[in-house]
C-alpha positions, 0 to 999 in steps of 0.5 A, spaced: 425 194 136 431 190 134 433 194 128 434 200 131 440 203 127 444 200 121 449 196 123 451 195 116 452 200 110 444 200 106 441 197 112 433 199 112 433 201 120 426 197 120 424 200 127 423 207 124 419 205 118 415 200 121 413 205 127 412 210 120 407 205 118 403 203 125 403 210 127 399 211 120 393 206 123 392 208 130 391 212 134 394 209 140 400 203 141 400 199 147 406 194 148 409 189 154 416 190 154 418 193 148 426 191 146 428 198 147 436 199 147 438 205 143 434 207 144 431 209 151 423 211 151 418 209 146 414 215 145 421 216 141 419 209 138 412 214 136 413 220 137 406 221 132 401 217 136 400 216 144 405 210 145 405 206 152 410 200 154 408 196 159 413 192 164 411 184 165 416 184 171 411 184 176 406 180 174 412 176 172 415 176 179 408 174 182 408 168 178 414 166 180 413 168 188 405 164 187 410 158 186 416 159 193 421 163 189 423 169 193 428 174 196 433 167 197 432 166 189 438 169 184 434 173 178 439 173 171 439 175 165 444 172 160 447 179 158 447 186 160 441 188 156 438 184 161 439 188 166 433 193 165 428 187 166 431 182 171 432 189 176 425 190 176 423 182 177 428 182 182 426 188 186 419 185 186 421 179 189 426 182 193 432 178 190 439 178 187 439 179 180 446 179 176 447 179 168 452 175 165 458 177 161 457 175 153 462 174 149 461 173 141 466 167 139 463 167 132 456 167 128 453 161 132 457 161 138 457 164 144 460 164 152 457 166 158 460 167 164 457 170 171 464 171 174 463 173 182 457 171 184 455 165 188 450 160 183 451 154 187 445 151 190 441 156 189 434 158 185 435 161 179 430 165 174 433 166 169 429 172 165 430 175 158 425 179 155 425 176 147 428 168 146 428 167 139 434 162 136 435 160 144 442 159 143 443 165 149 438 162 153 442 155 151 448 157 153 447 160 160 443 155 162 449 150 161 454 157 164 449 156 171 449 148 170 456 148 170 456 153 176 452 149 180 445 151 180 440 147 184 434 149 179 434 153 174 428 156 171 427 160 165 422 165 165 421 170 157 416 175 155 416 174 148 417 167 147 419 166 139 423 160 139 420 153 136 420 146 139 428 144 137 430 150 142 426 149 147 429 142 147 435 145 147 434 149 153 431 144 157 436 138 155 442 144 157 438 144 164 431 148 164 427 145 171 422 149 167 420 154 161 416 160 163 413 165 158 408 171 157 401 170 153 404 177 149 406 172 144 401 164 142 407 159 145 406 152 147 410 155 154 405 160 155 404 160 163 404 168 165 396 171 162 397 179 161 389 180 161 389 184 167 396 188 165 393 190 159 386 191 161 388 196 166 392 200 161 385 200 156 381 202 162 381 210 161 378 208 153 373 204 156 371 211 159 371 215 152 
């Protein structure tokens, strides 16, 4: 979903061509929090099959309510492609949410600010929805560390990254890590059975 145009001359844009692929196997495709960004539906993703995305932010903002977070806690998302889903965590918590400003210093290395905005002392659920390297991640939980956050807990729908990043994470000031069970990972705390058995209910009927 990343992929989804050539940000280099000669590059395959992988979104297209594994969708080709998919949508050659199934009648059907069901995700949770598809990385949609340039492109803004996924039936345009697949315009072939019928194609659903489903949003993890409710039973993410449950999972969070279930353990005293609510309208006082600060939801944020790193940077501005965050938006979409802290918005929607936020709005089921009935919370503030703010995206930081990332700047790109080089390959490697990035700062993230999150300038007007009150972060010390509170509760903050810091909400992406894929985490690979965790270099992000890393970098702004130290940002909120710095900025004088009582607790900060990291909640990911997609978790992908491997055990030296999630160190990383936790050492710069994560109280806690908190993914979905969209993808196998050892802080997998959130199930997704319920969203995804409501979504297949109707081809139970057929």
């Amino acid at each position: 979903m990343r992929q989804d145009t050539a940000f280099n001359v000669g590059e395959a844009i992988s979104q297209q061509a594994v969708a080709r692929f998919l949508s050659s196997l199934f009648d059907r495709i069901v995700t949770v929090d598809a990385h949609l960004h340039r492109v803004d539906d996924i039936a345009k993703v697949f315009p072939a099959i019928e194609a659903q995305n489903l949003g993890a932010a409710g039973t993410i903002a449950a999972f969070a309510a279930a353990r005293g977070m609510g309208k006082g806690t600060l939801v944020v998302g790193p940077d501005a492609e965050s938006i979409q889903w802290i918005n929607r965590i936020a709005a089921a918590l009935d919370a503030e949410a703010v995206a930081g400003a990332k700047h790109r210093i080089d390959d490697r290395r990035v700062e993230i600010i999150f300038p007007g905005t009150h972060i010390e002392g509170r509760t903050v659920l810091l909400a992406d929805d894929i985490v690979s390297s965790g270099g992000t991640m890393t970098v702004a939980v130290e940002s909120l560390s710095r900025a004088g956050a009582a607790s900060i807990f990291v909640v990911v729908t997609h978790a992908l990254f491997d055990a030296a990043a999630e160190m990383r994470i936790r050492a710069a000031g994560a109280r806690d890590i908190w993914s979905t069970a969209a993808v196998p990972h050892p802080t997998n705390a959130i199930p997704l059975a319920n969203l995804l058995a409501d979504a297949l209910r109707n081809e139970m009927k057929q």
